[in-house]
Every structure is written in C-alpha cells, then in structure tokens.
N, C-alpha and C positions, 0 to 999 in steps of 0.2 A: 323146478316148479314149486317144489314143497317150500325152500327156501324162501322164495317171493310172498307165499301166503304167508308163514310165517313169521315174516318180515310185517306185511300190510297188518296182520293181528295181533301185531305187538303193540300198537297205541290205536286204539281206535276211540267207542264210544266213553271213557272215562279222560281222555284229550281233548276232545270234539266237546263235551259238559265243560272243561275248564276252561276251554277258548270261547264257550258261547256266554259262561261268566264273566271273565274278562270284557267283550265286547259291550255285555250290558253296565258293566261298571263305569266305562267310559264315556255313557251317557248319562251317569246315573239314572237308568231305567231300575224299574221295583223289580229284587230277586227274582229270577229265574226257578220253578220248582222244580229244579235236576240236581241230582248230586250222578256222583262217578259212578253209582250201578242201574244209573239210569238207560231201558233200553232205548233202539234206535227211531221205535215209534215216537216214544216221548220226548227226546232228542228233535226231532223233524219237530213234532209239535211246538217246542220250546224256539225253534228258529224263528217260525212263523211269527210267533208272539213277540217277538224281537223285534222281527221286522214289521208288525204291526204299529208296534210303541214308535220307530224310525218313522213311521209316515206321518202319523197323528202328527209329531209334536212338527216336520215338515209342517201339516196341511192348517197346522192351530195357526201359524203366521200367515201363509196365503190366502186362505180361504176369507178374510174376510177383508181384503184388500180386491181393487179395481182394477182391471186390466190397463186402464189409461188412469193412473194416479192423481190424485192433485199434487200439486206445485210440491215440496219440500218433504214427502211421504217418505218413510224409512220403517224400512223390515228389520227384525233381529232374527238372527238364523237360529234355531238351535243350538251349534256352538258355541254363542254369544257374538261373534260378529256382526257389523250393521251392515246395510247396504239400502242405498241410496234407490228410491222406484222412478222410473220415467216407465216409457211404452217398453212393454215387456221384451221385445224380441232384441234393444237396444237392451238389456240388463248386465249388468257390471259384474260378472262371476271372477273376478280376479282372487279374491281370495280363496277359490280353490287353486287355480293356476297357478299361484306362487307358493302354494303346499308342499312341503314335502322336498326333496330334492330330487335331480333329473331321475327318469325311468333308464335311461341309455346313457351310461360316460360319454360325451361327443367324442367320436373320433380324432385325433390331432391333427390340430389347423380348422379346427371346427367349435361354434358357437350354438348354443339354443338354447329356446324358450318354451315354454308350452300354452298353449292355445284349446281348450274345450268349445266343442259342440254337442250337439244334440242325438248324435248316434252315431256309430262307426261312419256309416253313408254319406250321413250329411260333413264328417269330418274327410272323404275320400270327394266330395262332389266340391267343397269350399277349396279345397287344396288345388281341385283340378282350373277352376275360377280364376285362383292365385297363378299357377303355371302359366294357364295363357295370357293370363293378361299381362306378363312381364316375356312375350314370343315375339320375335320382332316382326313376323309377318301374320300373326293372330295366328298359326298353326302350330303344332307339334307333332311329331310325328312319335308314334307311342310302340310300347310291345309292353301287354303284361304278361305277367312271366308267374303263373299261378292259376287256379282254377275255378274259386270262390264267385258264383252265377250272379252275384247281384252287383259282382265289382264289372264284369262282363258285360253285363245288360244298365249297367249304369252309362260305362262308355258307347254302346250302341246308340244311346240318347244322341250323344254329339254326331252333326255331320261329318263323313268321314273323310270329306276336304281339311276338317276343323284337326283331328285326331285320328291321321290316317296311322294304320296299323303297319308295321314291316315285318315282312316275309321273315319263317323260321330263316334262321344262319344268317340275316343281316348281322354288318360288323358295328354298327353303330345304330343309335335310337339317339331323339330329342330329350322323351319323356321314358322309364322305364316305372312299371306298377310290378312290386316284387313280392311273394308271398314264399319265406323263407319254408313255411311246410304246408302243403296245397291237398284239398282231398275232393273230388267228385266220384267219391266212390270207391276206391283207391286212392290212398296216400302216394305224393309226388314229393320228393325232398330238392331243392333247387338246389342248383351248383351254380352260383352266379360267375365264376371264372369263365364259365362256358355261354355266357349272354351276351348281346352287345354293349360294349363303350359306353356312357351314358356324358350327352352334352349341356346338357340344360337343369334339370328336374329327377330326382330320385325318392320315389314313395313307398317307404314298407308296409307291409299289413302283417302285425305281429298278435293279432286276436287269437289266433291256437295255438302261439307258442310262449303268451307274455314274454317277462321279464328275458327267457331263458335263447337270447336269439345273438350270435355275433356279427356285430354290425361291418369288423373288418371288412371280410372280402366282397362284400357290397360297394362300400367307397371304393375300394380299391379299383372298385370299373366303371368310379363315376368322373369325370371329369369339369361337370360343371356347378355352379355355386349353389343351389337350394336343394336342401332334402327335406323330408320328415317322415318321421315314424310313427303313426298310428294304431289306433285297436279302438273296437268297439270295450270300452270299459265298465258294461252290465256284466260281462262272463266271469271274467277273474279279479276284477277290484275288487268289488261289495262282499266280502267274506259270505258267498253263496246267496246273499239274501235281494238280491234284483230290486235295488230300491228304484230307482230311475236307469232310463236309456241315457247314455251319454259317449260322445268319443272324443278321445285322447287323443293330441296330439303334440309330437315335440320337436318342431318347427328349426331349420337348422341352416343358416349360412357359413360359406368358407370364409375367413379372416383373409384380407387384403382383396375380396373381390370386388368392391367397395359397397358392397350391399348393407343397410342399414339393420340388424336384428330386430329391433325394436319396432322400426317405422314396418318392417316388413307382415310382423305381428300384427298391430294395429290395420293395415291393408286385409289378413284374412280375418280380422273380428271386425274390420268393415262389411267384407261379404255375406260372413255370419247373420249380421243385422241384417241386411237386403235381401238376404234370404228367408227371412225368420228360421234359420236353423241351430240359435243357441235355443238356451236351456232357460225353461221358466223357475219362476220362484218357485214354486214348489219343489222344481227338482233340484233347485238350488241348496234348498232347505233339507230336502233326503238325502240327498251328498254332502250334507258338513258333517255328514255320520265320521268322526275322527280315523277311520279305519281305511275310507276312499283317499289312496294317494299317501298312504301311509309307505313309504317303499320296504322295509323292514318284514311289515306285518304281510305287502304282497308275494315276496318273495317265498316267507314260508308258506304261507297259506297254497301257493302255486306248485310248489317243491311237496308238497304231500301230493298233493292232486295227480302231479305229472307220476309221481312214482306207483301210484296205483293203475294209473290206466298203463304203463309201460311193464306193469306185472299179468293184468290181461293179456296182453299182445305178447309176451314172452309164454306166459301159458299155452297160448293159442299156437304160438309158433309159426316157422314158414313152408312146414312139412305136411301139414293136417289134409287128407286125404277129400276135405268137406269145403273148407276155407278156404280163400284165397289167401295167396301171401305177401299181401301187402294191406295188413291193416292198421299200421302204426308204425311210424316216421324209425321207431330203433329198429326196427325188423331190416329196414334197406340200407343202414350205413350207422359206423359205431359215433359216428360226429354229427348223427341227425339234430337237429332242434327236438326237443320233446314236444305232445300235444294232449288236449283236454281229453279226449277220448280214443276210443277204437270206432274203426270204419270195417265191420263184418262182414265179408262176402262172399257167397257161394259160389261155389268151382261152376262156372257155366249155366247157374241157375237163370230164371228170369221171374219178373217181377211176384208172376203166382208161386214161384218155388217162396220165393223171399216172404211172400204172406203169411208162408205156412210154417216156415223158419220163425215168425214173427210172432205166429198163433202157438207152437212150440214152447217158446223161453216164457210168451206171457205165463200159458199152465204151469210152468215149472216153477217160476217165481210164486207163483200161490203156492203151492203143493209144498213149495223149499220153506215158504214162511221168510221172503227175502224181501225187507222195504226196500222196496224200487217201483216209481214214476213212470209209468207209461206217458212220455211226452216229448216236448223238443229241447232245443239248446243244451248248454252244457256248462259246467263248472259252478255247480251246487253243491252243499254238503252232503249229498244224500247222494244215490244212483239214479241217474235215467238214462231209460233206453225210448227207442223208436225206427218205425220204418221212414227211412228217407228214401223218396221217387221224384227224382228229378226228371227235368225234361231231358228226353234222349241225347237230344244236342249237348248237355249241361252236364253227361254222366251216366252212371248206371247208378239202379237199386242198392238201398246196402244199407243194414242194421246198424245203426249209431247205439254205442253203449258206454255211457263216461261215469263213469267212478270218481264221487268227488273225495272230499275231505275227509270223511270221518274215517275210513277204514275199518277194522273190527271185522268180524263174525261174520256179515251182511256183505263187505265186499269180498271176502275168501269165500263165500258159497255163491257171489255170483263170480267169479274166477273158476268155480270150478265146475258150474252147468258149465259155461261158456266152451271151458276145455274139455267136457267128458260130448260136448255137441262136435268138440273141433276132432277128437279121437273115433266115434262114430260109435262107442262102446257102449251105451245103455240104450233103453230100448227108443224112447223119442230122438238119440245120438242116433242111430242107425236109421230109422224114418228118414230126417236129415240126410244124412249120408244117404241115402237111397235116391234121393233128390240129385244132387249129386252125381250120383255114378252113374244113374242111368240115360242120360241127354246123351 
C-alpha cells in the first residue's frame, strides 16, 4: 500500500498545472494563474476557468444564430472549421467524426467508422434502431450481459415480442449488449467466452473502461456482420472538464459480408436526425476543444486516472473486515479492464448503515483538508465521492469514490481515510466497522 501512494504522489499537482497549461495553450486561451506550486484548491479553480473560456468562445458562434437558419448560413467552430446551418438536429458534425484516428484497432476482417451522438443513450437507443431495422422478421432476440440501469430500462422501453430477452445459459443470442466491466453496486468482470454466440449485432459499452478494453474475445463469439463500440464521451474525453454530453461511436462491419460501411453510417446519422439525438451547435462548438478525440492525449489522461482508482481498491483490499470485496474490476481478476472509480460496500450493511458510512468520509474530508466533490459521475481531475441508491431491482447501495487525474497529496490522504475506514482502526474506522460487525 505505501508503494501505490507513493507511486500516486510522485506527479501530482505540479503535472495536473502543466497539462492544464498545455490544454489552454492549445486554444490560445489567456494564461492560466498556476504555476507548479500551485495547490489543489486553485488547480480545481483554474479548470473551471478553462472550461469557462471553452464555452464562451462555443456559445459566441451559437448564440446568435437561429435554430432554423436561412438559406446559405455558416458557423466557424472555434477551431476554425466551418460548417454549413440547416435545421439543427440534421447538423453536419463530421469534422469531429473524422478526428483523430480509430479509438479501437478493428479486429481482422473488420472495417469502421465513427458516428457521434448526443449522449451515451441516445448513441445505445440509435444503434438499437439500426440493428432492427436490418432483422429480417423486425425482432431480435437480445441478452445483455452487464449491469448499467439505464442500458436495462432503455430495453424494457421495447415490446418484448420486438427484443425478447434469452434465458441465462442460452447458447446463442441475435443481439448481444456487452459491458466488458459492470457495477450495481458490485463490480462484475465479464467473461465473454462464457456468453452466447452472437448472430446478428454485437454492442460494447466501454464508458468505465475507455480506451483500456480487448476487443478479441468478444468477436471471437460474434458471428455475425455489424458491431459497435460505444461510451458516453462526457467521462473520460474532455480532459475532466464536461464540456457537452456526447456519445461515441465506432460503427463496424465484417469485410465480404457485403455490407456497405459507409451507406451503413449514413442509415444511423439518418436515425440520429429522426431522432433529434445529435448534437447541436453549441456542443459542436465545445467539442472542437482539440483534446476531444485527440487518442494520444485520451490515453494518458485515462491511464493516470485508472491507476489511481486501482491504488484505492488495492488499499482497500479484498480482506477488509468493513468492505466488501469487490469494489474494483483488479480485485476479481489480474486480466480485468481497468475503471473510473471504486464501488465501496459495506459487509451486509443497508442503506442507513451506507448514510452513515457516507456521513463518516464527508467529516473526514473536512477535518483531512481533502479537496473532494460531494457529487455524481466520474473521471474529473479532482476527487468525487457520493451515495449511490439504486432501485432494489437495479442493485444495492454503495459509495462511489473516483480519483481523477491529478493525484498528489489529496489523493494519498483520501486513499488513506478510505483504508484506515476499510481496517476499522481509528475511531470513525471502528463506528464503521461496528456497522458492520453487528447485523
């Protein structure tokens, strides 16, 4: 455990000041007032400021255009690209689409493209659109293979004649929804060797594991010609600073199936319009931010992040007398996908224990002098924590705590509440623990 903090407080708030330099240089935004002994308050502050100048110069081209343009109307993005205005929900966002190089190698024998929408959702809802309407009898028969409540109660929308679901241990599925690391509450690491066949349609949700996910043995139990892989790309694109909602997608047919990549493309940024679920100017405009789709800069930015929350959950361990032991994908298997945070659980607690777990870390974080976010989501530069209460059906209770980017001082002393709560040794550790022991 010493080693891991150690590790996390070797680059913290004087890297986190050079990358939030860098970031502003690349729009020429006016200096940053941080240098390298800048602490972690004025850090956080100096993001904000960033991300305030990203909107502005966004909302200076939007805001004074019409949602139904006249005839021959043209926006300049902040990057300096133009783009052509008709009715908004038709808007040409190709120039991010062909940013960057693929997020995923295509597997061999395999083609793709990338496709944006307007939010993880609306990119799992357009995609599902796509799958049926190329079913030869309009159904498909589905299995998702993940935990994620909103991918769950998206599908419950469809009639279940339309996306009927198959029995665990079915050998084959139409449609498979695959979430390589799953948590309701408890982290689940998928084995896809162990799923059924797939004949039709293959969709990842790689949102808690970015870049860091092997797509092999997924194909390898797909059998039939369309995939894609997906994420909501507010969490870990935007270098922590949530400019717009948007989701990724990278749209993928088998060579020689005689599927067109292209035509098949244009079919879901058909849907997308019919939908209204792209993306308006504005958020077109806060995503030319040059760092969205940058793959290089997502990688590292991703690769800090995952290493700190996987020195949490190595802290915590799978031994802790308080904890449950499964609150991060490395804990259940040394080949897991990494993820954005830890999923905290008490040994048989229930929701009131978890409040008081929740009421715990907040005083400590004060009393510690630890900047951290009492709030939601994840993969920010800073820390947030939060009670998640899902619906019973959907999961159990359980402390969401994600350590972003900066690392430093701030995440070694919450790494070490965390641990000295999961050992039961100080005196609010033992309260906990007492929660705990006694059920």
């Amino acid at each position: 455990m010493l080693g891991n903090r150690i590790a996390v407080c070797a680059s913290g708030a004087g890297e986190d000041a050079q990358d939030l330099r860098a970031l502003a240089a690349r729009i020429e935004a006016p200096p940053l007032a941080i240098d390298d002994d800048a602490d972690e308050a004025q850090l956080e502050a100096a993001a904000l400021e960033l991300r305030r100048h990203c909107l502005a110069l966004a909302h200076r081209q939007a805001d004074p255009r019409l949602k139904s343009p006249c005839a021959g109307t043209v926006a300049r993005l902040p990057s300096g690209s133009r783009v052509s205005l008709g009715y908004e929900r038709d808007l040409d966002v190709s120039v991010l689409e062909r940013r960057g190089g693929e997020d995923y190698p295509p597997p061999p024998g395999w083609r793709s493209v990338r496709v944006l929408c307007r939010s993880g959702q609306a990119a799992l809802a357009c995609l599902l659109h796509l799958a049926l309407s190329m079913a030869r009898d309009g159904t498909l028969s589905t299995r998702h293979a993940g935990r994620y409540f909103e991918t769950k109660a998206l599908l419950d929308l469809w009639p279940p004649g339309v996306l009927p679901r198959v029995p665990a241990g079915a050998h084959d599925v139409e449609m498979l929804i695959g979430e390589p690391a799953a948590c309701s509450g408890r982290f689940e690491v998928a084995r896809p060797e162990a799923l059924p066949r797939v004949h039709h349609a293959l969709l990842l949700d790689t949102t808690l594991s970015g870049p860091a996910v092997d797509l092999a043995p997924w194909f390898a139990r797909h059998d039939g010609a369309i995939a894609a892989v997906f994420r909501s790309g507010l969490k870990l694109d935007q270098a922590g600073l949530e400019l717009a909602n948007v989701g990724i997608v990278q749209l993928m047919v088998r060579e020689g199936s005689g599927l067109d990549l292209e035509a098949l493309a244009e079919k879901l940024r058909h849907i997308r319009g019919l939908t209204a679920t792209g993306l308006t100017l504005d958020e077109l405009g806060a995503l030319s931010a040059p760092w969205f789709l940058d793959r290089d800069y997502f990688h590292r930015y991703t690769a800090r992040l995952f290493a700190h929350n996987e020195a949490l959950a190595r802290a915590i361990g799978r031994e802790s007398p308080v904890f449950a032991p499964d609150c991060h994908p490395c804990l259940l298997s040394d080949t897991a996908p990494p993820a954005a945070f830890c999923a905290i659980r008490l040994r048989d607690g229930d929701l009131a224990d978890h409040h008081r777990l929740l009421a715990c870390v907040e005083r400590e974080v004060g009393r510690r002098g630890i900047v951290a976010t009492k709030g939601g989501s994840f993969g920010f530069r800073g820390i947030r924590y939060e009670l998640v209460e899902p619906d019973p059906k959907d999961g159990v209770p359980f402390l969401r705590v994600a350590l972003g980017l900066r690392g430093g001082t701030g995440t070694a002393a919450m790494i070490d509440l965390l641990a000295e709560l999961a050992r039961g040794n100080f005196t609010a550790g033992r309260d906990v623990h007492r929660l705990a022991s006694t059920r």
